[in-house]
N, C-alpha and C positions, 0 to 999 in steps of 0.2 A: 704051199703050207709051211714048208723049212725055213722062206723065208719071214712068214709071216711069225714062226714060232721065235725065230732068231732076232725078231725088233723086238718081239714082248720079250725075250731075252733081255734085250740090252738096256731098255726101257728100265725092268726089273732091278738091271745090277747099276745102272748110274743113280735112279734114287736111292738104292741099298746104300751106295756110296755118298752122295749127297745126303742121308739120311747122319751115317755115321759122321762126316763132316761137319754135318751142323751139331750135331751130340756134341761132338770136341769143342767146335767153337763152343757151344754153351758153356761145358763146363770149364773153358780157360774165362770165359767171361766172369764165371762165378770165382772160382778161384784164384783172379787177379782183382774183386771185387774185396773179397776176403781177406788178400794180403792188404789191400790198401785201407779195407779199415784199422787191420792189425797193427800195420804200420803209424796212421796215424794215432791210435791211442796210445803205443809206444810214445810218438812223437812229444802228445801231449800229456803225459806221465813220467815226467823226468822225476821228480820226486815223490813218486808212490811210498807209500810207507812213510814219509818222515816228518818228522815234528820241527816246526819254525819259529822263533822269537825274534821281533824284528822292534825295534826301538823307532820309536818317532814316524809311527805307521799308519795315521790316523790320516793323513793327505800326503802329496808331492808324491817325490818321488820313492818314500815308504810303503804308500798305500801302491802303487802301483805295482810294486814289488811284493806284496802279502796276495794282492789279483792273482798275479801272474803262479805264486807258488801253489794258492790254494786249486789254480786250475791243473796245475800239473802232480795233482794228487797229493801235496801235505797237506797237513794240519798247519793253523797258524795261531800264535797269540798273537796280538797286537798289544804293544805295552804303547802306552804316549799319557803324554803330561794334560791333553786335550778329553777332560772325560766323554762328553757328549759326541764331540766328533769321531772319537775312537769308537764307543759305543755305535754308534751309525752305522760307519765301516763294516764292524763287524755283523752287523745286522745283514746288510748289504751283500757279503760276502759268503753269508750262508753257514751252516750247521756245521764247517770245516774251521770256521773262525771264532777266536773267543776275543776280550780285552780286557788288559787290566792298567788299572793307571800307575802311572811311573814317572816320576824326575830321575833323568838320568845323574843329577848331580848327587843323588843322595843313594848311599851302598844300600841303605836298606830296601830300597824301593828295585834296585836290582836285583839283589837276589831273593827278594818274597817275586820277581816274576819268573825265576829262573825255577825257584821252588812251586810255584804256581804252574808251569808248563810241564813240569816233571809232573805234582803230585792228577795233575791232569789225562796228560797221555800216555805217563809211564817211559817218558825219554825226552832227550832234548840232542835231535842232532843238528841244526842251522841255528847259529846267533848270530844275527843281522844288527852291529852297532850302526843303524843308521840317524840316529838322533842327533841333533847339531843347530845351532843357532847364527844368525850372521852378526859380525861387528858393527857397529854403529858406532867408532869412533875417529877422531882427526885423520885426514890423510900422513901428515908428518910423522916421523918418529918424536920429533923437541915435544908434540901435545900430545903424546898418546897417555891416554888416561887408565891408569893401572888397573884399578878398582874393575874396567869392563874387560882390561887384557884377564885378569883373572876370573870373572863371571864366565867368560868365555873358552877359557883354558878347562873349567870344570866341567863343561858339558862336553866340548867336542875331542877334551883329552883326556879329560880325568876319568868323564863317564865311559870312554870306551874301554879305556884299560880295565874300567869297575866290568863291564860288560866281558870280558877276555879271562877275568878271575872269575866269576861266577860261572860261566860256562865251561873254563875248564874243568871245575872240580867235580859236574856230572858228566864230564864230557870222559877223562882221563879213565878211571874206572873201567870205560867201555870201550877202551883203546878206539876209537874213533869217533868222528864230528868234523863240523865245517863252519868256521866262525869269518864271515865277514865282515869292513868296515865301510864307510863311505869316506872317501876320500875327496880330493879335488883336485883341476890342473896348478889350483893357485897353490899348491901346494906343489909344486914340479919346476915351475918359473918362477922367478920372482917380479912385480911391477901387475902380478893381475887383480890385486887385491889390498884391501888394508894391511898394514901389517899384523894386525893380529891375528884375524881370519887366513891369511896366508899360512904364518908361524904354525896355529893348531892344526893344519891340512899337513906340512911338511911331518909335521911330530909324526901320525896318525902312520903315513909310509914308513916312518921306522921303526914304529911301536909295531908293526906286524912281520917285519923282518926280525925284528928281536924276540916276540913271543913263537914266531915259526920256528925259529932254532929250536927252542924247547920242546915242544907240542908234537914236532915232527916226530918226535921218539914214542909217542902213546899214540901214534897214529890219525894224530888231526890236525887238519887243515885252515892253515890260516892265509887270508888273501882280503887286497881293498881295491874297489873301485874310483878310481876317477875319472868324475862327469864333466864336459865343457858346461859353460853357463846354460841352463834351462830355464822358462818363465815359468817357473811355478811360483805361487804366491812366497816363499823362501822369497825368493829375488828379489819375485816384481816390489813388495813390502821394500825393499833397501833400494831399489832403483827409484822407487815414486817419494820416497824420503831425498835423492842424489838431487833426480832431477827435478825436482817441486816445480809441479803446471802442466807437465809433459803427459798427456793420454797415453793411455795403457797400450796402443794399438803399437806406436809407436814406440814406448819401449820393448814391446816387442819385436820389433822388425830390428829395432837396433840390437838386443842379440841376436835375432838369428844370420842379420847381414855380419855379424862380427865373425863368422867360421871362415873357415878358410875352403869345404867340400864343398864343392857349389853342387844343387839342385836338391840339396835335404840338410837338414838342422835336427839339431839335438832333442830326443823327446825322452820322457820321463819311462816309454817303453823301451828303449835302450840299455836304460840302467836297468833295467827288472830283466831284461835279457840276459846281459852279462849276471847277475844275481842268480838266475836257473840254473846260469853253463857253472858258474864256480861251486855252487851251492848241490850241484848233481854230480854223478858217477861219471860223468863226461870230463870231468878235470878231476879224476882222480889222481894222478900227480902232478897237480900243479899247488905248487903252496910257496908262500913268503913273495907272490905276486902284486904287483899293482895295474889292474888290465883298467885303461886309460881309452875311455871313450870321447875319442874328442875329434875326430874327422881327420888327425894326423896336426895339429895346431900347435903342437908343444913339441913336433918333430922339425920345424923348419923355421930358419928365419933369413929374410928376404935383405939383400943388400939395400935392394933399392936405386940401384945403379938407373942409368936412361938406358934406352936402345942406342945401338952403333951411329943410328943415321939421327938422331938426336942430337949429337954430339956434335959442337959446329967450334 
């Protein structure tokens, strides 16, 4: 009988024990479920709370960029020169997104949207100059035709700077904000581009090192990205103009074989990445930056030499 008392004993105390074991497992199960949601709405809330104006947002790699922010909890307006297609966007994008039309060449049409985001959501912390047009003119300097050197000068340098005034002046008040540009590599080299479109890229890097210096003192943040070539219609538009006859398929493979990181190419999700990381409390001291997305392309250049055993 002692022993028979002594197995329903033991019987007793290993489920007791497997009982309590599985209790733990459950509740780590639950509470590592918990973190990992916690963790990922963190993840995808990098900008809770904040209000976004992004210029030339209605496609490429704007709109990708108003996606990406509106998922990570701002607000966004969408300013573009494109009423319809902004309009869409914004449709598209949900009850987080508004638009208003905008030529970035003309001041007023800047700051009725800067005034428009404010009188909207009651702040404007991201200005996103991303608006910009491509050159369409001679490869030589002897032809360059001034008329478009300056058409082009107003959008992608005059407009920004217009965009860097207007956002300071609600920015400064509130001693913080984070103003973004788009930049380019052609703007880092020279030989990747017209020379106008090159010129207004190189400006763009300075013009943000020069308004950092200031800005930095009321507490905002200035920083520009540069993207390697993308086919967004941007391009493919000036590519199918280069190479007249050439299929689209194929001027795309001809940028993406133009990088130098082999097994991935530049996507318009790239630059909307880097726009989160600078545009969020994650690069809270980073400013008068240009974070250069480009597989490393503008960091190397190749002799071109043979191999040893080549060499006869």
């Amino acid at each position: 009988m002692d022993s028979a008392r002594d197995v329903i004993g033991l019987v007793r105390s290993v489920f007791s024990r497997r009982s309590i074991s599985i209790s733990r497992a459950f509740l780590n199960r639950q509470f590592s479920t918990q973190n990992q949601r916690a963790r990922s709405k963190l993840s995808h809330s990098k900008l809770e709370g904040k209000v976004a104006l992004i210029t030339g947002a209605a496609s490429g790699i704007g709109k990708e960029t108003a996606t990406k922010f509106v998922n990570n909890g701002a607000k966004v307006v969408i300013a573009d020169i494109q009423p319809q297609l902004g309009q869409d966007t914004a449709t598209q994008l949900g009850p987080n997104a508004s638009f208003i039309a905008c030529d970035v060449s003309k001041e007023s049409d800047i700051s009725k949207a800067v005034d428009y985001t404010v009188s909207t959501h009651g702040q404007l912390d991201i200005m996103y100059n991303n608006a910009g047009i491509a050159c369409h003119t001679p490869l030589s300097i002897v032809d360059l035709d001034l008329a478009q050197f300056d058409r082009v000068m107003a959008i992608n340098v005059r407009g920004i700077v217009t965009g860097m005034k207007h956002a300071s002046r609600v920015m400064i008040p509130r001693k913080t904000g984070s103003i973004l540009c788009t930049a380019s590599i052609t703007g880092i080299m020279g030989g990747l581009s017209q020379h106008t479109y090159s010129i207004s890229k190189f400006t763009v890097v300075g013009i943000v090192k020069s308004v950092a210096s200031e800005l930095c003192r009321h507490g905002i943040r200035v920083n520009c990205i540069s993207p390697f070539a993308i086919p967004t219609s941007f391009v493919m538009d000036e590519l199918r103009e280069f190479f007249a006859g050439v299929d689209d398929q194929r001027l795309i493979d001809m940028i993406h074989n133009s990088g130098e990181l082999q097994g991935t190419y530049c996507e318009p999700g790239d630059i909307a990445n880097a726009a989160v990381y600078l545009a969020s409390d994650d690069a809270k001291y980073v400013s008068g930056h240009n974070l250069v997305v480009d597989g490393g392309f503008t960091s190397m250049k190749r002799l071109g030499l043979p191999a040893p055993d080549q060499v006869h």
